[in-house]
C-alpha positions as CSV (number, residue, x, y, z in Angstrom):
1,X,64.0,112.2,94.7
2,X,65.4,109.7,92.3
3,X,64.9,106.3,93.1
4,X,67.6,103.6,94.0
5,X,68.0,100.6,91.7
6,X,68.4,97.9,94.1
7,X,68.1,95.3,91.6
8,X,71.0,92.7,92.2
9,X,72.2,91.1,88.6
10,X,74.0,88.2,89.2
11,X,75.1,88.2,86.1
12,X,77.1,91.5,86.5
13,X,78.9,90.3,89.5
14,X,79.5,86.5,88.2
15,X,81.2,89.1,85.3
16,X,82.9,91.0,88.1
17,X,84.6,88.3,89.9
18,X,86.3,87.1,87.1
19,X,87.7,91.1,86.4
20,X,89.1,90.9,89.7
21,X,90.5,87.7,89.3
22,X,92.1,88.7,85.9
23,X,93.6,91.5,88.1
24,X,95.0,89.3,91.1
25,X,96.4,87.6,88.1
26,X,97.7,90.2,86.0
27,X,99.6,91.8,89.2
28,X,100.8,88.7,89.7
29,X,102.2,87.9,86.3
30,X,103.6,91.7,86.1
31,X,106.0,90.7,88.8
32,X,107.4,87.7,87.3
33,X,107.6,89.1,83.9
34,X,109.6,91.3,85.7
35,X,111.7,89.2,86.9
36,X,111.8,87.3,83.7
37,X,113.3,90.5,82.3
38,X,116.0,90.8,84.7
39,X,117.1,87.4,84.8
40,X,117.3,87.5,81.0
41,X,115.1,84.3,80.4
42,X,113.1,86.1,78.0
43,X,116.2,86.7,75.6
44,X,117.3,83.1,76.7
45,X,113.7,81.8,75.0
46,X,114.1,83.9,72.0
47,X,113.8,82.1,69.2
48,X,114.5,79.1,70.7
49,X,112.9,75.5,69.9
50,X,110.9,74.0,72.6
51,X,113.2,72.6,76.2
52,X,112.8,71.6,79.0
53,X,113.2,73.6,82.3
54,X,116.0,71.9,82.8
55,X,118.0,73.2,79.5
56,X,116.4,76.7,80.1
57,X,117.9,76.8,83.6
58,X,121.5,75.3,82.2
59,X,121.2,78.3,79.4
60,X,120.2,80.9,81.1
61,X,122.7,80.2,84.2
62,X,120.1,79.9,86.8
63,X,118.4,77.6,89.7
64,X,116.6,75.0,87.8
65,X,114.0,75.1,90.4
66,X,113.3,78.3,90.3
67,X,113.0,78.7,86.4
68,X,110.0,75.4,86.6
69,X,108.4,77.8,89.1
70,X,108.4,80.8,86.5
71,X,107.7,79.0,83.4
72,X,104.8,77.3,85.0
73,X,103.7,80.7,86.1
74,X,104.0,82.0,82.2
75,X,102.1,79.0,81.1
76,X,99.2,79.4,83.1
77,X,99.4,82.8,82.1
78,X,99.4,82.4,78.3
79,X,102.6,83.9,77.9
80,X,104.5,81.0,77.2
81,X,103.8,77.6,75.5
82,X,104.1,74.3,77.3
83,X,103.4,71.3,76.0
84,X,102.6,68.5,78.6
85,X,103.6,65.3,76.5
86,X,107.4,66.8,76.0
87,X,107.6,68.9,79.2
88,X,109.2,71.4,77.3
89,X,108.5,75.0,76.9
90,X,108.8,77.4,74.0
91,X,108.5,81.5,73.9
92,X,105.8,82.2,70.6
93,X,107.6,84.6,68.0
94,X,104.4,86.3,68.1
95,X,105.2,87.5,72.2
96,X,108.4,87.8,71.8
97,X,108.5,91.4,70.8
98,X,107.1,92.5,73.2
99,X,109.3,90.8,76.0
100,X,112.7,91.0,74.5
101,X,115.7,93.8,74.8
102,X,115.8,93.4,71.0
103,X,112.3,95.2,71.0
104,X,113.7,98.5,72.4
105,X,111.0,100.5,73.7
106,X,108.4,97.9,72.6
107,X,109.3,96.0,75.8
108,X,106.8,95.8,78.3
109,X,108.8,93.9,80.5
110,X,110.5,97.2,80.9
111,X,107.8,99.6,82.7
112,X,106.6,96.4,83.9
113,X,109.0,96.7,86.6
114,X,107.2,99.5,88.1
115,X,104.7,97.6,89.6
116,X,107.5,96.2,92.0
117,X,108.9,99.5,92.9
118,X,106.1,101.1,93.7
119,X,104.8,98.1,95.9
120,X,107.9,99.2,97.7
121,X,106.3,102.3,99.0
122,X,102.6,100.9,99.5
123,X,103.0,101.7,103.1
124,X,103.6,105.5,102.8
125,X,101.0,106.0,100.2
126,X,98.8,104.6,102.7
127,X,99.9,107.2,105.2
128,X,99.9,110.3,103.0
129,X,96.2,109.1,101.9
130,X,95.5,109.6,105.7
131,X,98.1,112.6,106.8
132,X,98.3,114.0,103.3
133,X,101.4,115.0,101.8
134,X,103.4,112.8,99.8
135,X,106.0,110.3,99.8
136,X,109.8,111.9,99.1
137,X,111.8,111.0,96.2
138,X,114.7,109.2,98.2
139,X,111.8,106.6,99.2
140,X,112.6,105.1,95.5
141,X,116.3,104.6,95.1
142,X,115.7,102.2,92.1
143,X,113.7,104.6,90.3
144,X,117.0,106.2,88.3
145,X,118.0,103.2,87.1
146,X,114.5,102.0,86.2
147,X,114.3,105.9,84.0
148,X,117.5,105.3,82.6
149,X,116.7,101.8,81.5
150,X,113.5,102.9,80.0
151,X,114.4,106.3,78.5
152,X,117.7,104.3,76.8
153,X,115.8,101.8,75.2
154,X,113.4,104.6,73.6
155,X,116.3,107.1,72.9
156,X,118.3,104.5,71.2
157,X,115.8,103.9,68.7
158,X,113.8,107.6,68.4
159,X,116.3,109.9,69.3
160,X,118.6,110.2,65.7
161,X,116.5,109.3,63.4
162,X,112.7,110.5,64.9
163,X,112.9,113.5,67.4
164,X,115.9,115.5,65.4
165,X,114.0,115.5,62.5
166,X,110.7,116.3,64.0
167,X,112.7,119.7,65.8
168,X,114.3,119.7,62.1
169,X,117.8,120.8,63.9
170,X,119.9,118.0,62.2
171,X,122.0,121.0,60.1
172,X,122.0,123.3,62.8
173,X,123.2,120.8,65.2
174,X,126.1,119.6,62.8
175,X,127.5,123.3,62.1
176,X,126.6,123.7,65.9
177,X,124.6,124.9,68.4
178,X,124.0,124.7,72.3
179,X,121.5,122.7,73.8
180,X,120.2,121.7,76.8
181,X,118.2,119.1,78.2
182,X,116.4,119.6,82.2
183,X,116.0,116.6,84.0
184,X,118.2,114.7,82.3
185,X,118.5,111.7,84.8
186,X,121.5,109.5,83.6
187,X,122.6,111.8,80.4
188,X,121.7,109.4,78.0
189,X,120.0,111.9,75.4
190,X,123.1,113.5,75.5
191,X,125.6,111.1,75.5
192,X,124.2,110.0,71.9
193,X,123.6,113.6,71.0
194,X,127.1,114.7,71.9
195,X,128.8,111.6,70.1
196,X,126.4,112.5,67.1
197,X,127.0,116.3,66.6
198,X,130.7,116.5,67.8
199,X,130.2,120.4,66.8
200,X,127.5,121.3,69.4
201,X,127.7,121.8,72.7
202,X,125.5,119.9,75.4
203,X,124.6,120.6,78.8
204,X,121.8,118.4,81.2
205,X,120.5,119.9,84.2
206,X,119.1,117.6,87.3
207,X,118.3,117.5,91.1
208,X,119.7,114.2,91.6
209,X,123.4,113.9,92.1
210,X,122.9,110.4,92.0
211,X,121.6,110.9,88.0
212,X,124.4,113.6,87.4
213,X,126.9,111.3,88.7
214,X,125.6,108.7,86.1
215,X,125.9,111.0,83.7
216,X,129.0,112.1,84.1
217,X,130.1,108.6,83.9
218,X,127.9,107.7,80.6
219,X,129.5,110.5,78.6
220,X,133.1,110.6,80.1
221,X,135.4,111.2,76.7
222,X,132.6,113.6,74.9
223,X,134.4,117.4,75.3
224,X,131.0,118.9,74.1
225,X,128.9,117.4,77.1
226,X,128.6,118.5,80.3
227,X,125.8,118.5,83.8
228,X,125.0,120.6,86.1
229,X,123.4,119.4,89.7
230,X,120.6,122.0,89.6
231,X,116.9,122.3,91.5
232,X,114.8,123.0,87.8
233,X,112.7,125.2,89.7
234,X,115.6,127.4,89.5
235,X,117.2,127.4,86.8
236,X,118.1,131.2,86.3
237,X,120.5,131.2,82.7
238,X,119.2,133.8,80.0
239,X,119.2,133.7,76.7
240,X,121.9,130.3,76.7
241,X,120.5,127.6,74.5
242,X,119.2,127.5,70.9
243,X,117.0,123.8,72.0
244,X,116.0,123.3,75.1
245,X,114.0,119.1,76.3
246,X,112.4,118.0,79.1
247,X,111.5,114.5,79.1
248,X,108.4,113.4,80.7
249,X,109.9,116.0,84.0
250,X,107.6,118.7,84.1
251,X,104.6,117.0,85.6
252,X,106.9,115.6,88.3
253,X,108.0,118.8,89.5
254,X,106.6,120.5,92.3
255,X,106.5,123.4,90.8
256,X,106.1,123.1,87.1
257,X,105.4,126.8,86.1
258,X,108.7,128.5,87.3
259,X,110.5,125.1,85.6
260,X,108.5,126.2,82.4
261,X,109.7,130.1,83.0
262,X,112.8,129.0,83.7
263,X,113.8,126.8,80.5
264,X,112.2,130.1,78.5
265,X,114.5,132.2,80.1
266,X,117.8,130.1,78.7
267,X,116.3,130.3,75.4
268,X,117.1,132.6,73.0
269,X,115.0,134.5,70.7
270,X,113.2,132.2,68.5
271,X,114.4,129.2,70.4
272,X,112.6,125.7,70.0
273,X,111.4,124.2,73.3
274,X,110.7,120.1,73.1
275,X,108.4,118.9,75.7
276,X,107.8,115.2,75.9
277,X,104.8,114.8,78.7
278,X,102.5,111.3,79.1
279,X,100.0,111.0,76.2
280,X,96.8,111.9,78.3
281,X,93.7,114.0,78.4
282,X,93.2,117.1,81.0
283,X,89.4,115.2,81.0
284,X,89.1,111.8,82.7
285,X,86.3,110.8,80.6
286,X,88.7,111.5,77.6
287,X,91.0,108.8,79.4
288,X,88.4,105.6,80.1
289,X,88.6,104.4,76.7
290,X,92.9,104.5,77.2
291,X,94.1,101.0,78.1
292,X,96.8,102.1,79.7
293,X,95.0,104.1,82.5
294,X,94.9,102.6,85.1
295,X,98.3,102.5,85.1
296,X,98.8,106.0,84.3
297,X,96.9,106.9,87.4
298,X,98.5,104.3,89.6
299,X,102.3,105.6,88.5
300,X,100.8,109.1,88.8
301,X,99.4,108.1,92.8
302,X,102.4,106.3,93.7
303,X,105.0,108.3,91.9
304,X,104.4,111.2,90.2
305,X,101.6,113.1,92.3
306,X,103.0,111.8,95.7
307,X,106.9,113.1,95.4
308,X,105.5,116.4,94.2
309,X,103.3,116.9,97.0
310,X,106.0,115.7,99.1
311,X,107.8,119.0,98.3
312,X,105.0,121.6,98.9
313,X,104.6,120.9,95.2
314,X,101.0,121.3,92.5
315,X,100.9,117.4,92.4
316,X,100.1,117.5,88.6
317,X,100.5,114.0,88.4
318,X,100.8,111.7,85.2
319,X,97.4,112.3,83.6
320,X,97.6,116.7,83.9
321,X,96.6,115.9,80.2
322,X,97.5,118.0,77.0
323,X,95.0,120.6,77.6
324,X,96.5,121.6,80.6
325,X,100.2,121.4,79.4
326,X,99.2,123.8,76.6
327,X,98.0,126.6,79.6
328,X,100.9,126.1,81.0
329,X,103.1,126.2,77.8
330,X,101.3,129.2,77.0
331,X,101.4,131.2,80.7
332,X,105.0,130.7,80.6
333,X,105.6,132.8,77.4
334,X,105.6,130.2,74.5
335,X,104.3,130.7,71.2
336,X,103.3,128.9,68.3
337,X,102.7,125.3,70.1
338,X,102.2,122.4,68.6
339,X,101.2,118.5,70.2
340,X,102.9,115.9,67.8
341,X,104.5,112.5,68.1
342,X,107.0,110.2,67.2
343,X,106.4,107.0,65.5
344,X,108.2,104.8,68.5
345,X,107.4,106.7,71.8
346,X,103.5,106.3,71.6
347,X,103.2,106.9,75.1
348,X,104.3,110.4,75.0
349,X,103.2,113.9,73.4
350,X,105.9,116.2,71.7
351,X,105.1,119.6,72.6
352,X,106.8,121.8,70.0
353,X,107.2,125.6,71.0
354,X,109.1,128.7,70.1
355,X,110.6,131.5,72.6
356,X,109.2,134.9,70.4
């Protein structure tokens, strides 16, 4: 039997503390980052010269108190500059794109805001990690508007110009063509689609009538777009589309392999299938070196794996990794797959496939 290395290196745990303290901190920070977000103080600083919290506050339209509070949080955080002789504050250029709408999906102030939602639900995690289960998706009634947010910001700037070409539909979809896209959330893919290639027809498929409802709204005026409220576990149209997309849905669903056989069914014969799934590895040693996993697997706990379980469902969760997806891909009848990417999403994998 192997011995135990008791050895105690104070060293190590001297190192330790201050990881744990750079955590406390960082979940701290995520939260008012967040909120600098919301309250637009972020886009206030932009490219502004050094002020005072007082002139932030007056810019920005808020309590005066409140913004000293933040900005002294972002100091001591090294997010912002302060310099103590003025008493003025200044967001570096350097940060900026990073913490700004103008940065599109570059924003990290964006997904940022998860870390608040999902402290929303800490509670029933708790319980499901004693009762099993999982936590429904009604327990996260900001979570559309948090997708739509996010999935905007990276469609606006990937959707024309990157993922068309990379399905190389751009003349198909001018002379026209029907496509669909399951899960669609708010319709926002759509929406530009449809206002793009007036000659094709559109149609988004999701379980929440809250996100149909949305979408409905976002595309009101586009004849060549329309949604239907639908469980994608049973989707049941054959041979419909020419392109179907999911966008990071398919490890969310509780049952992923008859979403999979159901978007091949609505293809036709030699139909592309895009499938956008989190950039991960089937293997968690393949995923320590990722700084973004924690995350990943925190999402994944609190979100992901937890609502699918809720529903009797596989609990793939975030990190089911490309090796995994390709099975999948595979088992569900499509051919010829390929794992690629787009130059602005590089979170995500783009599954290309074909329906023989």
């Amino acid at each position: 039997m192997a011995e135990i290395d008791v050895t105690y290196d104070k060293d190590k745990a001297r190192a330790f503390t201050q990881t744990m303290l750079g955590i406390m901190n960082g979940g701290a920070l995520s939260l008012m980052m967040s909120i600098g977000h919301k309250t637009g103080l972020f886009d206030a600083m932009d490219g502004a010269e050094p002020a005072s919290s007082t002139d932030i506050a007056e810019q920005s339209g808020l309590s005066e108190r409140y913004v000293r509070e933040w900005l002294s949080a972002m100091a001591c955080g090294g997010v912002i500059n302060y310099n103590s002789t003025t008493d003025q504050f200044q967001l570096p250029a350097e940060h900026a794109g990073l913490l700004t709408r103008r940065s599109g999906p570059l924003n990290l102030t964006v997904p940022m805001q998860q870390i608040g939602l999902l402290a929303e639900v800490e509670a029933d995690i708790v319980e499901a990690f004693q009762s099993g289960g999982g936590v429904p998706y009604d327990k996260f009634p900001r979570f559309q508007a948090l997708m739509s947010e996010t999935s905007g910001n990276r469609f606006d700037r990937t959707l024309i110009d990157q993922i068309v070409p990379l399905l190389g539909i751009n003349d198909q979809l001018t002379s026209g063509i029907d496509m669909a896209d399951v899960g669609c959330g708010s319709g926002k893919a759509l929406g530009i689609l449809g206002s793009a290639y007036p000659n094709s027809r559109f149609v988004g498929f999701d379980v929440s009538e809250g996100g149909i409802a949305a979408a409905r709204e976002n595309s009101a005026g586009l004849d060549n777009v329309t949604f239907e409220l639908c469980d994608a576990a049973q989707l049941d149209a054959s041979d419909r589309f020419h392109v179907v997309t999911t966008f990071d849905a398919i490890h969310d669903q509780a049952h992923p392999m008859a979403v999979l056989e159901g978007v091949n069914r609505m293809l036709r014969s030699g139909g592309t299938y895009l499938c956008v799934e989190p950039k991960a590895s089937s293997l968690l040693e393949e995923n320590m070196q990722d700084p973004m996993a924690p995350f990943m697997y925190t999402v994944s706990t609190m979100h992901c794996m937890t609502v699918s379980l809720a529903y009797g469902g596989e609990g793939l969760g975030t990190a089911w990794g490309h090796q995994t997806a390709t099975e999948y891909l595979t088992a569900a009848g499509f051919a010829d797959i390929e794992i690629t990417g787009v130059r602005d999403d590089r979170s995500n994998n783009y599954f290309l496939s074909k329906k023989p």
